[in-house]
Biopython code that builds the backbone (N, CA, C, O; Angstrom):
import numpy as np
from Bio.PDB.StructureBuilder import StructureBuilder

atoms = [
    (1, "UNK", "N", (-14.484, 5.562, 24.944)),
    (1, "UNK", "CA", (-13.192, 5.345, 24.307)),
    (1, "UNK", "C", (-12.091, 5.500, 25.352)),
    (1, "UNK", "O", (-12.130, 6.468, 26.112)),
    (2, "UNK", "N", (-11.048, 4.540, 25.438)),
    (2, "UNK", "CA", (-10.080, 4.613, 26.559)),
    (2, "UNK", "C", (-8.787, 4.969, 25.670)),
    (2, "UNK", "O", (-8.141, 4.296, 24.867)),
    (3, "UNK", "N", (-8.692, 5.989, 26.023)),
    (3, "UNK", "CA", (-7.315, 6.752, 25.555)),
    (3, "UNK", "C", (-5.817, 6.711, 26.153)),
    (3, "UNK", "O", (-5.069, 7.659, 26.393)),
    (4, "UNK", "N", (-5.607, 5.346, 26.317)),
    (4, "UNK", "CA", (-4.483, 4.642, 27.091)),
    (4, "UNK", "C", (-3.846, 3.189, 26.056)),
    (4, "UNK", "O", (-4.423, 2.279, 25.460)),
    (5, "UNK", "N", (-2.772, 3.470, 26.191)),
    (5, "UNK", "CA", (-2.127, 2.151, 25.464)),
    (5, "UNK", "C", (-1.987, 1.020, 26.226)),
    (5, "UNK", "O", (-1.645, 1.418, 27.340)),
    (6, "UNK", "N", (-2.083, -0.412, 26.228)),
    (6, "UNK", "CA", (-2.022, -1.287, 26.550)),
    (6, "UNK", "C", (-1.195, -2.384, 25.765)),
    (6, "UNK", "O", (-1.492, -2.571, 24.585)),
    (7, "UNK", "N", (0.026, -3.267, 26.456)),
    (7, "UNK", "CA", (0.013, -4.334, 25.695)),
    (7, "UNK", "C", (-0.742, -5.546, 25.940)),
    (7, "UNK", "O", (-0.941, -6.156, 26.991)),
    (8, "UNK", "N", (-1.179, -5.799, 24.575)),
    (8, "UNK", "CA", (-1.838, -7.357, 24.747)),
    (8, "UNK", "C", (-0.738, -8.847, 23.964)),
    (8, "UNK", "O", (-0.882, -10.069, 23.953)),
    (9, "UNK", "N", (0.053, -8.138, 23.544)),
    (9, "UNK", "CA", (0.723, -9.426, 23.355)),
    (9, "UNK", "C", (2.204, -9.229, 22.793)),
    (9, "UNK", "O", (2.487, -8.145, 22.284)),
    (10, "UNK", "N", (3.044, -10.124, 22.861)),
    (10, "UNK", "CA", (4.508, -9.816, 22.406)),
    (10, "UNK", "C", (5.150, -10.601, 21.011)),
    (10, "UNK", "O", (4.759, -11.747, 20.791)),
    (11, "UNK", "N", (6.016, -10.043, 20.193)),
    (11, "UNK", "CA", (6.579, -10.309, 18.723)),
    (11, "UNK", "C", (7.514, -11.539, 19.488)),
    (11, "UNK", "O", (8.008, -11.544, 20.616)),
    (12, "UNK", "N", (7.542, -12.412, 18.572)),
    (12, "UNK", "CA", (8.403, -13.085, 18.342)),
    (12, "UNK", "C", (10.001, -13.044, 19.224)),
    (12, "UNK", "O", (10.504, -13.647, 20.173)),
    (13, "UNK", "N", (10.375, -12.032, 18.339)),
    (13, "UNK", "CA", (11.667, -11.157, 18.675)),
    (13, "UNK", "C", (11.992, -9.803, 18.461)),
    (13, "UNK", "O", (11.624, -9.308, 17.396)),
    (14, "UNK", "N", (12.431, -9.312, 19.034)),
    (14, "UNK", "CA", (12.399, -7.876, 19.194)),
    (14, "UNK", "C", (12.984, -7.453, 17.567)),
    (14, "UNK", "O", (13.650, -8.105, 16.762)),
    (15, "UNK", "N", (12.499, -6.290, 17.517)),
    (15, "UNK", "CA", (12.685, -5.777, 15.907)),
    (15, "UNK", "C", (13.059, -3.617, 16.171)),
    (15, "UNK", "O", (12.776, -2.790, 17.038)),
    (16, "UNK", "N", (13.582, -3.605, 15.235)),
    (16, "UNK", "CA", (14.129, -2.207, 15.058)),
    (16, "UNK", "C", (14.078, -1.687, 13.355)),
    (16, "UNK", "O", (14.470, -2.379, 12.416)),
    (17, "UNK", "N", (13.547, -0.424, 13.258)),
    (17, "UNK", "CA", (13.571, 0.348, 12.135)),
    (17, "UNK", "C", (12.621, -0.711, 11.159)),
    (17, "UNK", "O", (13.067, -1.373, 10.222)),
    (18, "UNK", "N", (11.104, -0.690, 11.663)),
    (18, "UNK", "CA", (10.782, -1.569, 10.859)),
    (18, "UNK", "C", (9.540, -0.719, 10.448)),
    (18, "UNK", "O", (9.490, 0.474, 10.749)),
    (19, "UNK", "N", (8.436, -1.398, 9.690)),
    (19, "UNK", "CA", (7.375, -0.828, 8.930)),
    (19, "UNK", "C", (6.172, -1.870, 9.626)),
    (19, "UNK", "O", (6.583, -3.006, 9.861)),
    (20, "UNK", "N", (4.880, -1.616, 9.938)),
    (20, "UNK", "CA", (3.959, -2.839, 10.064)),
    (20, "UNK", "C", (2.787, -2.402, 9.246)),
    (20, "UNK", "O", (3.000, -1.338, 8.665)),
    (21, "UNK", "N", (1.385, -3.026, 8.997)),
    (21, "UNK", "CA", (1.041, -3.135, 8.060)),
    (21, "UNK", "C", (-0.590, -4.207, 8.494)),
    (21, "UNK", "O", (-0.455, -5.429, 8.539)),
    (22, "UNK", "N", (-1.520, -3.789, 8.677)),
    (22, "UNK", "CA", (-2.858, -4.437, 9.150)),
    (22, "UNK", "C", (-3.663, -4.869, 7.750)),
    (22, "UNK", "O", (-4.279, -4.183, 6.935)),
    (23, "UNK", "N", (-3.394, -6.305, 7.824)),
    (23, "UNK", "CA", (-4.330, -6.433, 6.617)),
    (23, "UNK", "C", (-5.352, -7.891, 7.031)),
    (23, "UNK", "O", (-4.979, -9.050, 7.216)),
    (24, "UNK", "N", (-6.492, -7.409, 7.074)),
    (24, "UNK", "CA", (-7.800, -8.261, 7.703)),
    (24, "UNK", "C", (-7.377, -8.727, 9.393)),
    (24, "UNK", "O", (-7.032, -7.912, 10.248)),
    (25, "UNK", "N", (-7.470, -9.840, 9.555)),
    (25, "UNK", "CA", (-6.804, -10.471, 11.370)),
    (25, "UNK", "C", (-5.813, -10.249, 11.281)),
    (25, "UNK", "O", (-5.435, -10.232, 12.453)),
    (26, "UNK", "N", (-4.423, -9.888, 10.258)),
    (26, "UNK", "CA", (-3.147, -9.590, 10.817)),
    (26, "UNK", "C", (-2.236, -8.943, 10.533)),
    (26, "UNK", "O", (-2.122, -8.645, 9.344)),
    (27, "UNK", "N", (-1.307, -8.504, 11.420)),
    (27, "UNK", "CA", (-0.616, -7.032, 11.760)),
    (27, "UNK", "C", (0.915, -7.646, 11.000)),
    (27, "UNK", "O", (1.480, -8.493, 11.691)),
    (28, "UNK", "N", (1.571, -7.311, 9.735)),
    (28, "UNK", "CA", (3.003, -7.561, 9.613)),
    (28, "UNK", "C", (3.350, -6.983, 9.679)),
    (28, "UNK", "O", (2.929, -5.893, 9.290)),
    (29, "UNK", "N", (4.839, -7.246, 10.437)),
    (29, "UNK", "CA", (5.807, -6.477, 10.975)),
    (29, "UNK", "C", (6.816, -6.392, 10.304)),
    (29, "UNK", "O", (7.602, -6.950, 11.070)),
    (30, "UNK", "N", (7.660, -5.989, 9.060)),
    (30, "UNK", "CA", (8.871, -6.395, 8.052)),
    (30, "UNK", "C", (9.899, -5.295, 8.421)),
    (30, "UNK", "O", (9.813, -4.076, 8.268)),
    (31, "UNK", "N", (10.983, -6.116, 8.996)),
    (31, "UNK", "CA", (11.721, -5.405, 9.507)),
    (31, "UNK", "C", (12.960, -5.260, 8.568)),
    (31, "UNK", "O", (13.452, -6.016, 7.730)),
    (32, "UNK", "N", (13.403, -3.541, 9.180)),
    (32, "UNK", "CA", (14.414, -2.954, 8.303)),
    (32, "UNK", "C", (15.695, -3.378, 8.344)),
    (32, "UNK", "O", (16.560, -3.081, 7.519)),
    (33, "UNK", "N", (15.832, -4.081, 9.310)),
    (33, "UNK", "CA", (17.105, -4.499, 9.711)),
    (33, "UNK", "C", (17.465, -6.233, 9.462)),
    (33, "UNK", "O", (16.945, -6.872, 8.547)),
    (34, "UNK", "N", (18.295, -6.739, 10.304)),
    (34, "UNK", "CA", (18.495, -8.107, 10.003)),
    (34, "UNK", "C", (17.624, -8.767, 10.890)),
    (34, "UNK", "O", (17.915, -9.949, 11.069)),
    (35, "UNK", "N", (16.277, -8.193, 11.721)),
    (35, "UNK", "CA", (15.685, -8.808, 12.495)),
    (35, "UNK", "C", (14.438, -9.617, 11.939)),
    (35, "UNK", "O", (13.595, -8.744, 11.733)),
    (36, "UNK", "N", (14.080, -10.432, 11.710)),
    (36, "UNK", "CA", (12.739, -11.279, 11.230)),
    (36, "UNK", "C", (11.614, -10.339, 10.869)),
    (36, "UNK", "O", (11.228, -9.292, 11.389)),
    (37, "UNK", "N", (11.074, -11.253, 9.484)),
    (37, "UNK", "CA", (9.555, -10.906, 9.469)),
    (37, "UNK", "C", (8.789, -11.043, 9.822)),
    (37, "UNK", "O", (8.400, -12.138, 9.415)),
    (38, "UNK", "N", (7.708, -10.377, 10.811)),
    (38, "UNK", "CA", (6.540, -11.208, 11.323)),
    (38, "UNK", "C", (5.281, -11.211, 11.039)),
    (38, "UNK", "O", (4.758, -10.458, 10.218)),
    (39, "UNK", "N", (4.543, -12.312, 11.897)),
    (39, "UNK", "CA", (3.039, -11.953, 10.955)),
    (39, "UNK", "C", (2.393, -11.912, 12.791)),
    (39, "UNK", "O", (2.917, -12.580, 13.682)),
    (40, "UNK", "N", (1.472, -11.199, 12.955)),
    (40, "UNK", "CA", (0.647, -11.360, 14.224)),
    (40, "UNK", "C", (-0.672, -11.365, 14.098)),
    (40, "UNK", "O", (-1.201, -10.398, 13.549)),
    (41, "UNK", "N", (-1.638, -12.683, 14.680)),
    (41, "UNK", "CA", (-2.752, -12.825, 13.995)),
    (41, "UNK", "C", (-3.928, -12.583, 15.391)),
    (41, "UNK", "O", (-3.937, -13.240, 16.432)),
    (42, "UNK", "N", (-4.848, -11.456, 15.023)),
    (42, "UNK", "CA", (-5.737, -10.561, 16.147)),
    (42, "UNK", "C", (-7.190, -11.102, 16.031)),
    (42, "UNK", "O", (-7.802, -11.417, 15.011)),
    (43, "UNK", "N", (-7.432, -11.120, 16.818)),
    (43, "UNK", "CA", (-9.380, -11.310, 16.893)),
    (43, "UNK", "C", (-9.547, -9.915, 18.185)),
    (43, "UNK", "O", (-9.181, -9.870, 19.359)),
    (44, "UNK", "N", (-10.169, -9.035, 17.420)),
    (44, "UNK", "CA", (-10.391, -8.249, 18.580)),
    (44, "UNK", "C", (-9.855, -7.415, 19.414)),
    (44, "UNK", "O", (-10.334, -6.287, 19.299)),
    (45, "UNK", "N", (-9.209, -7.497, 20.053)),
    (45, "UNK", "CA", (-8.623, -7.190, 21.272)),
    (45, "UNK", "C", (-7.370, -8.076, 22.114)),
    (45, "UNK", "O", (-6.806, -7.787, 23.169)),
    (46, "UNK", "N", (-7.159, -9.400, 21.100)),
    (46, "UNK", "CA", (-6.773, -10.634, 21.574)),
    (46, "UNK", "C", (-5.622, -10.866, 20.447)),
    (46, "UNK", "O", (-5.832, -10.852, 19.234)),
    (47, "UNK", "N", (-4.453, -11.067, 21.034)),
    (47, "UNK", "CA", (-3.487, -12.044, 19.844)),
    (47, "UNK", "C", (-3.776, -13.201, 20.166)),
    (47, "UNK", "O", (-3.942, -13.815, 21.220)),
    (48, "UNK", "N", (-3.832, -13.535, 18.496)),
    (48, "UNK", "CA", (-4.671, -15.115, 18.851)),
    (48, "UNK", "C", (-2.936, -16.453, 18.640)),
    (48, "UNK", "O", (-2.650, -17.543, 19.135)),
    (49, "UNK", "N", (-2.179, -15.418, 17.562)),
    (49, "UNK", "CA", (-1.032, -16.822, 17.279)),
    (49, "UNK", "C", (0.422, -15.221, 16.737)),
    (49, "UNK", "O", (0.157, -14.154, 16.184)),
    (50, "UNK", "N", (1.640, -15.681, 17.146)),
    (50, "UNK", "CA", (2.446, -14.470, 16.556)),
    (50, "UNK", "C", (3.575, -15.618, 16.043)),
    (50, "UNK", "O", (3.834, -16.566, 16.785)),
    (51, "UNK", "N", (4.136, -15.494, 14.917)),
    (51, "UNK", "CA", (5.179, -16.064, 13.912)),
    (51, "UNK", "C", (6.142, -15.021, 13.540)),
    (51, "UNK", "O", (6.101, -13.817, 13.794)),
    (52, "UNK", "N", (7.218, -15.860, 12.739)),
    (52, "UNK", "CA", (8.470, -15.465, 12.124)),
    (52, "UNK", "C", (7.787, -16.057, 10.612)),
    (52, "UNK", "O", (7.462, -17.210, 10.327)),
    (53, "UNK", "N", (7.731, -15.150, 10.016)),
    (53, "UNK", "CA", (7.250, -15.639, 8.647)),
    (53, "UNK", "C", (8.607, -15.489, 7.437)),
    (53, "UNK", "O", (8.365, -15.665, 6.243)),
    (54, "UNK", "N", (9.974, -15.159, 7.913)),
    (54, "UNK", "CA", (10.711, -15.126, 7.167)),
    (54, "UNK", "C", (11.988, -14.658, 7.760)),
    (54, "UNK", "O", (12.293, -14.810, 8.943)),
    (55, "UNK", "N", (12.899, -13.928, 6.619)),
    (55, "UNK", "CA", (14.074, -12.909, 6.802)),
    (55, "UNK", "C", (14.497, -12.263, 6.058)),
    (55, "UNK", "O", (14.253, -12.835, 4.995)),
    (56, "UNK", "N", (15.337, -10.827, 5.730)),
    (56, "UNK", "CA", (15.742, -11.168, 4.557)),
    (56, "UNK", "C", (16.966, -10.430, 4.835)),
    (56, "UNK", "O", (16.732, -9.530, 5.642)),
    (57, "UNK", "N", (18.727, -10.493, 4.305)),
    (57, "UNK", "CA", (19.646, -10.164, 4.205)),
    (57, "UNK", "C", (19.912, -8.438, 4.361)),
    (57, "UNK", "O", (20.924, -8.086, 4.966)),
    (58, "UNK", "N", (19.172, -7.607, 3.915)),
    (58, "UNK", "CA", (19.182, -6.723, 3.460)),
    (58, "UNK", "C", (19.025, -5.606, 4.486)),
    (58, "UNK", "O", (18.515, -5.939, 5.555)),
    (59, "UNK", "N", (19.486, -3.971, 4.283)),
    (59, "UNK", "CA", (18.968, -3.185, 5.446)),
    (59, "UNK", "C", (18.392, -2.268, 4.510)),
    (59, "UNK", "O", (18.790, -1.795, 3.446)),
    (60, "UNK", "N", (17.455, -2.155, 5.120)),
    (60, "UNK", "CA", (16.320, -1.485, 4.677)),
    (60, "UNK", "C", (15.728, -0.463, 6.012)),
    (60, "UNK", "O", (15.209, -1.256, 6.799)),
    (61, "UNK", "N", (15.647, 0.452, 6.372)),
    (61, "UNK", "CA", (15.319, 0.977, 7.368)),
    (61, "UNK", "C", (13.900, 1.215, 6.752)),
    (61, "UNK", "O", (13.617, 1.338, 5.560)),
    (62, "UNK", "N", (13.201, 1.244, 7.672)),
    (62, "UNK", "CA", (11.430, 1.697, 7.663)),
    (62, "UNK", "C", (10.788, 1.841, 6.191)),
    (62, "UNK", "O", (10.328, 2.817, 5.597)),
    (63, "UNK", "N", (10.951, 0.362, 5.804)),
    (63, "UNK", "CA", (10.264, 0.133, 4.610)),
    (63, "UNK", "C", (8.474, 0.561, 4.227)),
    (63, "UNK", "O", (7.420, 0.657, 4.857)),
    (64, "UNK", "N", (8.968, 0.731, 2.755)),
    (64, "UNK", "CA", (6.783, 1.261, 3.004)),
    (64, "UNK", "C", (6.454, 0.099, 2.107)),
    (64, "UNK", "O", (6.972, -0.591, 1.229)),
    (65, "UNK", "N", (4.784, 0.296, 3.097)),
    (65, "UNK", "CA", (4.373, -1.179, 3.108)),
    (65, "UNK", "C", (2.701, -0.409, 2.443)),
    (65, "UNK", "O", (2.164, 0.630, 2.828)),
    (66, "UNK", "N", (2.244, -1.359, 1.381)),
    (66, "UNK", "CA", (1.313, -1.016, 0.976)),
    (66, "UNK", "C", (-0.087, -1.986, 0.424)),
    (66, "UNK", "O", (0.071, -2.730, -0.544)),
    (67, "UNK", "N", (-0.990, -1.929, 0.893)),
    (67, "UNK", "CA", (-2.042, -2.850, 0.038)),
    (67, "UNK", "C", (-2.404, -2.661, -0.839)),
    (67, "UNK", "O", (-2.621, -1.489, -1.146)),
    (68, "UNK", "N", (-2.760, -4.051, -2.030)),
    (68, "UNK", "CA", (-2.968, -2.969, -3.087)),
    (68, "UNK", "C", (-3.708, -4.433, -3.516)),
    (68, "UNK", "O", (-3.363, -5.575, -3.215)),
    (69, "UNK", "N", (-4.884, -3.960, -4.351)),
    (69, "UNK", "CA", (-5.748, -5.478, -4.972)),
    (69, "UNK", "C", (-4.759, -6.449, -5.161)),
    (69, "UNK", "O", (-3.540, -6.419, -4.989)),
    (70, "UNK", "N", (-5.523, -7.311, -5.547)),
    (70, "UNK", "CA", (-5.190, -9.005, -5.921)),
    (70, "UNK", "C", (-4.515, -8.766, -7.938)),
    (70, "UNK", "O", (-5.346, -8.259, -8.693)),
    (71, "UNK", "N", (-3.428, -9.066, -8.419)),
    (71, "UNK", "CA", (-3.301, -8.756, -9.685)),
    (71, "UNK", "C", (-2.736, -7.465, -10.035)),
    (71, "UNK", "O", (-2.328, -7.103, -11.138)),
    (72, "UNK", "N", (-2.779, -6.670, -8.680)),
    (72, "UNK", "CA", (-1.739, -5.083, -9.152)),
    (72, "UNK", "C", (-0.674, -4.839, -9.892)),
    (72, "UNK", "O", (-0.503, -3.962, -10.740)),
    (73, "UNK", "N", (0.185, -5.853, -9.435)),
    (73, "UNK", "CA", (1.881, -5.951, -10.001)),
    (73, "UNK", "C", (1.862, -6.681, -11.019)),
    (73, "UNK", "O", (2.959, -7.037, -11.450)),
    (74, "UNK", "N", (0.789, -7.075, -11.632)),
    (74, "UNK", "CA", (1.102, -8.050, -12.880)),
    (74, "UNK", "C", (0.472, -7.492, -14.125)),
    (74, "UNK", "O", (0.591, -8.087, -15.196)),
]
sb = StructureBuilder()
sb.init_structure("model")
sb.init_model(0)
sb.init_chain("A")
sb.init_seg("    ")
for serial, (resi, resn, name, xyz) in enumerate(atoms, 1):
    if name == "N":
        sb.init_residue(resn, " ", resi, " ")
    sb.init_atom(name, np.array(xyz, "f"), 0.0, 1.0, " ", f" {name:<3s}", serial, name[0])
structure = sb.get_structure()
């Protein structure tokens, strides 16, 4: 086990006071501020593709981010 951080790949655009969130190949990033949503998609050890999947108006500092089955909210 290598107990050292490494970057393997870079966001979109830089982001502040945000929340991220690993669900299967990819890491979202929903930021608290007026900076973009992102999605970053991993195989491994490897970013394979990184996007802006949105925005939204609002400040929200370090939103919580949660998985939850298919049909939860309904």
């Amino acid at each position: 086990m290598n107990d050292s951080w490494s970057q393997i790949g870079s966001l979109k655009e830089g982001d502040a006071s945000h929340s991220s969130i690993k669900i299967n190949n990819s890491i979202f990033i929903i930021s608290g501020e007026e900076y973009p949503l992102q999605r970053v998609e991993i195989e491994g050890d490897e970013v394979k593709n990184s996007e802006i999947i949105g925005r939204h108006s609002s400040y929200e500092a370090h939103p919580v981010l949660l998985q939850v089955p298919v049909g939860f909210c309904v």
